[in-house]
N, C-alpha and C positions, 0 to 999 in steps of 0.2 A: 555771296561769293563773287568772285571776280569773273564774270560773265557765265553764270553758273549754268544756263542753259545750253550754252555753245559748247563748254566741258562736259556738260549730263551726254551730247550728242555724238562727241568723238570718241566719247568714251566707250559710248554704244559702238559705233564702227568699231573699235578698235576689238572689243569683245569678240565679235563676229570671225577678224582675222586669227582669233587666240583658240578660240574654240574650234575653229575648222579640222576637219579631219585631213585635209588636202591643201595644198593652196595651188589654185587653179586662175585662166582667165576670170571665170565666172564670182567664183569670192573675191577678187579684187575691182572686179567694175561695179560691186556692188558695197563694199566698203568705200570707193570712190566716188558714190552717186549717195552713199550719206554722208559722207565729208564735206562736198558740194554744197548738199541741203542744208546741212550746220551752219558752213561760215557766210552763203550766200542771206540765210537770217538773219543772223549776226551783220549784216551789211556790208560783208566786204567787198572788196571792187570786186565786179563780175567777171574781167578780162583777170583781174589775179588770179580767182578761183579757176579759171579755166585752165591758167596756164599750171598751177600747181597741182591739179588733179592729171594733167597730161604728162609730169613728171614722177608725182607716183604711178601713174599706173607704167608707164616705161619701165622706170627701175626694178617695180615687183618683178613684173615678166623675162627681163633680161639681164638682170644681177642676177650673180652667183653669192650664196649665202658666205659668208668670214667664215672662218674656222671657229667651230666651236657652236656656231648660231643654227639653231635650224629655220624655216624656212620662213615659219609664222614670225616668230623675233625678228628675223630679217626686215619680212616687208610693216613690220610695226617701226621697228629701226628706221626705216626710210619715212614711215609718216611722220615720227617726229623728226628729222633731220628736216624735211622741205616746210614742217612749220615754223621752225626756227628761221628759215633764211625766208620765211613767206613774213612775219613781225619785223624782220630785220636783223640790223646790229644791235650789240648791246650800246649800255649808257656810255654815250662820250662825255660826261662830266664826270672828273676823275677830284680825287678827294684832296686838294692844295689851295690853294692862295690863288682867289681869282675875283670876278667880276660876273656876276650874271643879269640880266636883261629881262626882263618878263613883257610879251606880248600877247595879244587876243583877244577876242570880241567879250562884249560886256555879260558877265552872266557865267563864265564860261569856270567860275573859280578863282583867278588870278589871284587877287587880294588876299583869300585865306593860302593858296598854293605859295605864297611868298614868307607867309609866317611859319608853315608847314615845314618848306625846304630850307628856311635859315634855324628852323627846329632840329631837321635832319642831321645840318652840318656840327651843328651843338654838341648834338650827341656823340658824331664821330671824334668827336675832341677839337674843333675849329671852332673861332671867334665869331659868329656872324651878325651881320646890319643887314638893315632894311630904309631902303630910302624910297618913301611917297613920292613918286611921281607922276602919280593922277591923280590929275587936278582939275578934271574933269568930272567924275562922280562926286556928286554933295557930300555922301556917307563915308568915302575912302578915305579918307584920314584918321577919323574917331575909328575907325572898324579896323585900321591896320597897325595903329599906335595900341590898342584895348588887345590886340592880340598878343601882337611883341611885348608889349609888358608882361602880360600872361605868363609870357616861355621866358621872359627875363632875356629880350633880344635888344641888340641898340636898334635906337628907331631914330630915324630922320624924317619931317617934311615942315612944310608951310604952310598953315591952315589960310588958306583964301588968296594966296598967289597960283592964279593964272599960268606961270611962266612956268612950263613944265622941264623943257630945256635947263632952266637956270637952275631950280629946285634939284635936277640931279646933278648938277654940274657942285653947287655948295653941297651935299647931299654926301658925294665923294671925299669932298677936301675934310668933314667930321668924321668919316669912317675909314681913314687911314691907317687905323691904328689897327683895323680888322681883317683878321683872312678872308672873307666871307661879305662881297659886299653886293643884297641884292636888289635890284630897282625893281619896281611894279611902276608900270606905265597906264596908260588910260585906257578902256575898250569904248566900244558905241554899239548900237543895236545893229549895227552893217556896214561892210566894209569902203566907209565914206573915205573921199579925199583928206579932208583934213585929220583924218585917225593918221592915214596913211605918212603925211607930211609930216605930222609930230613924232611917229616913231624913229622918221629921216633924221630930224632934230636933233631927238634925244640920243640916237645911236650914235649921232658924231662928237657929242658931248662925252658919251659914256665909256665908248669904245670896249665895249666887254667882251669876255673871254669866250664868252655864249651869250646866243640869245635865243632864249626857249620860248616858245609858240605852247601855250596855254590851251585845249581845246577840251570842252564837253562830251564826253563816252557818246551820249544820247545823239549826237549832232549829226549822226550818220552819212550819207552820200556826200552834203554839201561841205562835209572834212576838205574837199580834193581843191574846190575852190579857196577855202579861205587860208590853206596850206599855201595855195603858188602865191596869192596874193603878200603874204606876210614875207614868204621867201623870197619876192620880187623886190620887196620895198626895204629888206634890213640884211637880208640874208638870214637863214634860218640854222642854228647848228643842233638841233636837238626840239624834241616835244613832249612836253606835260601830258596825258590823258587824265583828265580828273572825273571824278563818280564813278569808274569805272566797278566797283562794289553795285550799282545801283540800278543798271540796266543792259537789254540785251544787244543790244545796239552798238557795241563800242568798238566790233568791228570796222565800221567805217571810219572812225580816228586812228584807227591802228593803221590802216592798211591804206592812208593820206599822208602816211610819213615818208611814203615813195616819192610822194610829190615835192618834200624837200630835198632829195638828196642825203637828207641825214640819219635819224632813227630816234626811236624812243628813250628818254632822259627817265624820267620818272612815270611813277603813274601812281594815282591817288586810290584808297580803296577805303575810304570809310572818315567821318565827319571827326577824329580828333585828331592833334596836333602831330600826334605819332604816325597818322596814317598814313604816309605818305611813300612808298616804296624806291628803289634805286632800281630801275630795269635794266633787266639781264634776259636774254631771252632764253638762252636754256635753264632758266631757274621757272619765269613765266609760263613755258609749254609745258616743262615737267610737272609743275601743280595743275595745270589744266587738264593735262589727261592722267589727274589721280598717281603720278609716279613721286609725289611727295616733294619738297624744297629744305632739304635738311638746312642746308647749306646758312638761307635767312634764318631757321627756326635758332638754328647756334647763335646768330649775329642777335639776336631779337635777347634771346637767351643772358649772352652779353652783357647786353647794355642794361641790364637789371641789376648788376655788380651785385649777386646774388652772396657773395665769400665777405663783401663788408657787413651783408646782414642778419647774416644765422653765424651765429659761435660754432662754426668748423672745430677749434679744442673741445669744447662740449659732447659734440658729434660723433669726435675719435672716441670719448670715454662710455659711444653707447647712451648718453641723453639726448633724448629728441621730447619736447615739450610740448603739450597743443601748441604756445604762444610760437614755436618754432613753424607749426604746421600754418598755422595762422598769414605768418611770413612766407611760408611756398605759396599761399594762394594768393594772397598781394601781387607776388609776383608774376602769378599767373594773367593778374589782372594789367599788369606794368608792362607787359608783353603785348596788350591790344586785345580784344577781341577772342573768343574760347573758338568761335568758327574759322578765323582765319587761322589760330595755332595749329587746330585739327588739320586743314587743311594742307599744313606746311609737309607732314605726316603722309609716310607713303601709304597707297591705300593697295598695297599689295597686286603691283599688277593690273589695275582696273578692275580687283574683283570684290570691294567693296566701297557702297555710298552708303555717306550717313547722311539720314535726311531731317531735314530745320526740325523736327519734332525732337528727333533724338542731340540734338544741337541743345535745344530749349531745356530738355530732360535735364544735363547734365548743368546748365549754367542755374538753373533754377536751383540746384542741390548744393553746388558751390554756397552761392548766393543767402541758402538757409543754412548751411554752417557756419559760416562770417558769423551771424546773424545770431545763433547756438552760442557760439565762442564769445560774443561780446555779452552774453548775459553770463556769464562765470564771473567765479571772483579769481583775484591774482592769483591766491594760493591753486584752484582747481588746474586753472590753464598751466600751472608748475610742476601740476604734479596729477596726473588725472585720474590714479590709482583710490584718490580720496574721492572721489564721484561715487557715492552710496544710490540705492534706489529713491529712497527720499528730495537726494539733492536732483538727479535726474526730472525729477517732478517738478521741485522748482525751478531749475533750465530751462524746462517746459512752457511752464507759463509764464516765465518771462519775454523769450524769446519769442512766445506764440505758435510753437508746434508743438507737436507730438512725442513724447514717452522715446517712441521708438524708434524718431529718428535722431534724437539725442544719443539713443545707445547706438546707432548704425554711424555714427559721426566716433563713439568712441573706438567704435570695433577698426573702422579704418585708418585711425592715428596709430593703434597697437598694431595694424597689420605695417603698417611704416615704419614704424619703431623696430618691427622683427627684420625689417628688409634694413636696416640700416645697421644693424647692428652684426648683421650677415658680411659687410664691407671694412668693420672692424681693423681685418688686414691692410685696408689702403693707407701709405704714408698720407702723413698732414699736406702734401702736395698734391696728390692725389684724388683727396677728398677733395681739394678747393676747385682742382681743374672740374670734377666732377660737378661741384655747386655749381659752377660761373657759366659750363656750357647746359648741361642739363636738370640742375637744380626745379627750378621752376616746372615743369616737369613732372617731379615725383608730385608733388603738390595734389596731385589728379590721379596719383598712380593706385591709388587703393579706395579710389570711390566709384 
């Protein structure tokens, strides 16, 4: 999860304010002195935390609750309001026809965050390029043309031209034709002169609409330094946080974005091409302390064009197929990750975690129904009514489970089938709007 232990720990504070019988000095200096311990973990600058606990704890004591709000909501209300402006602004890279810039120390991501984000733009329905412009790592070329071909992205560079400058400069004048045009530039193992001169260089070549500062979640404290240093030399409008899925630490790249002036662009949360998020920080704090991110789970939801791939008329007349159910769990799969979906998912308040076992639980079950469904024949997956105890058996031992969980894999398509055929009444409009935002979705809804 995305800093999973700083979220397990606010969460806990926040508990404390929800369960209170009173709200008093005493429960807020004590929700304040675990908030402190959380993000000062997590690495955040030390002078941030201080100044952000001395603003919750003002506001608790000396606001008056809104209409409506009682006292505990309130001062929960104000912990998420001062973490939001404690990350920042949201993404200043907005969804048109632009130029972006990739700088940061070597190591740090770049290279895949560049196939990643001209993935993103893809999806939103933009044209995007990628121009090699480090020409400095032996491996960056072959590593960022083998990606873009991948995602089917235009790629520019020069295998063994030195001239980084010039590489983005012709780089440009090939992707012309593209909304979307992003440079990756070169990093070093520290923040040397000559890294520094090159991004001069290229920046005067490139002249782009952004140029986003690349940095490692893990990189903790020394964020503040290599933030002014990159802002000094190109000007910074925005920043990458990559791995942040991966450790607890990424505090300190967060709360290093003060030191440009600007705020968080994206942020990375997991190794495939899709992983790559647009920050928003009220979408951010809201999944952090368990208040769910509908908002992406729709957008995620989306981009699955779930209505071109299940027979919507089929659907109206009450057929739902395994092979249809087949297609929700695809989707589920097209969507990234079952841990990060869940998490999208409000958890009621803070008053439920689901922990990696029960994560595992579920992905494992998925995973042996696939698995179930591909040892069928056409006809079964068409019509699953013909599934006798006999054929169950041999399901079985194709697939390599069990009896009974071949019949627990049927009982949940029929329980789908009953729930869909309950929506009968929705127009053909209706049912699609329903596929395309929550389709993927049901997929899960009866396992």
């Amino acid at each position: 999860m995305v800093l999973d232990s700083l979220g397990g720990s606010l969460r806990g504070a926040l508990k404390k304010i929800a369960s209170a019988s009173r709200i008093d000095k005493q429960v807020v200096d004590e929700a304040v002195r675990e908030i402190q311990r959380a993000l000062l973990q997590a690495d955040v600058n030390v002078k941030l935390v201080m100044n952000l606990s001395n603003r919750i704890r003002d506001r608790a004591l000396s606001e008056k609750p809104a209409p409506g709000m009682n006292p505990r909501e309130h001062v929960i209300n104000i912990v998420y309001q001062e973490l939001i402006n404690l990350v920042g602004k949201s993404s200043p890279v907005s969804l048109e026809k632009q130029t972006i810039m990739l700088v940061g120390l070597q190591g740090s991501g770049k290279t895949t965050t560049a196939a990643k984000l001209a993935t993103f733009f893809q999806r939103k329905g933009l044209r995007s390029a990628v121009v090699c412009a480090d020409t400095f790592r032996a491996g960056a070329f072959d590593q960022l043309k083998a990606l873009c071909e991948r995602q089917g992205v235009f790629f520019y560079g020069e295998k063994g031209n030195p001239d980084a400058p010039a590489v983005a400069k012709r780089g440009l004048e090939a992707s012309k034709k593209y909304d979307v045009v992003i440079v990756d530039t070169a990093g070093r193992h520290a923040l040397e002169e000559d890294l520094i001169q090159e991004m001069m260089d290229i920046d005067a070549v490139v002249t782009a609409d952004h140029k986003l500062l690349v940095m490692d979640a893990a990189i903790g404290q020394q964020a503040s330094e290599q933030a002014k240093a990159f802002n000094k030399a190109v000007g910074i409008t925005g920043v990458i946080i990559t791995k942040l899925d991966g450790t607890a630490k990424g505090g300190g790249a967060m709360s290093a974005v003060a030191e440009t002036n600007s705020s968080v662009a994206f942020i990375g949360v997991g190794e495939t091409p899709n992983d790559l998020e647009r920050f928003e920080a009220d979408r951010f704090i809201s999944r952090l302390l368990g208040m769910g991110d509908i908002k992406t789970l729709i957008e995620r939801a989306q981009e699955t064009k779930m209505e071109e791939e299940v027979d919507v008329d089929a659907l109206m007349r009450g057929k739902f197929t395994l092979k249809d159910m087949c297609k929700q769990m695809e989707a589920i799969n097209k969507m990234g990750p079952l841990k990060q979906i869940m998490q999208m998912l409000p958890l009621g308040g803070m008053g439920l975690d689901i922990s990696d076992q029960e994560y595992q639980v579920t992905k494992d079950r998925l995973e042996k129904y696939r698995v179930i469904m591909s040892s069928m024949t056409a006809e079964e997956l068409e019509d699953p009514k013909i599934i006798t105890a006999s054929r169950v058996k041999r399901i079985a031992r194709g697939s390599g489970t069990q009896p009974e969980l071949v019949r627990e894999l049927l009982k949940s398509h029929k329980a789908m089938q009953k729930a869909l055929k309950g929506m009968r009444g929705m127009n053909k409009m209706g049912m699609k709007r329903m596929m395309k935002k929550f389709g993927p979705m049901m997929g899960g809804g009866g396992m």
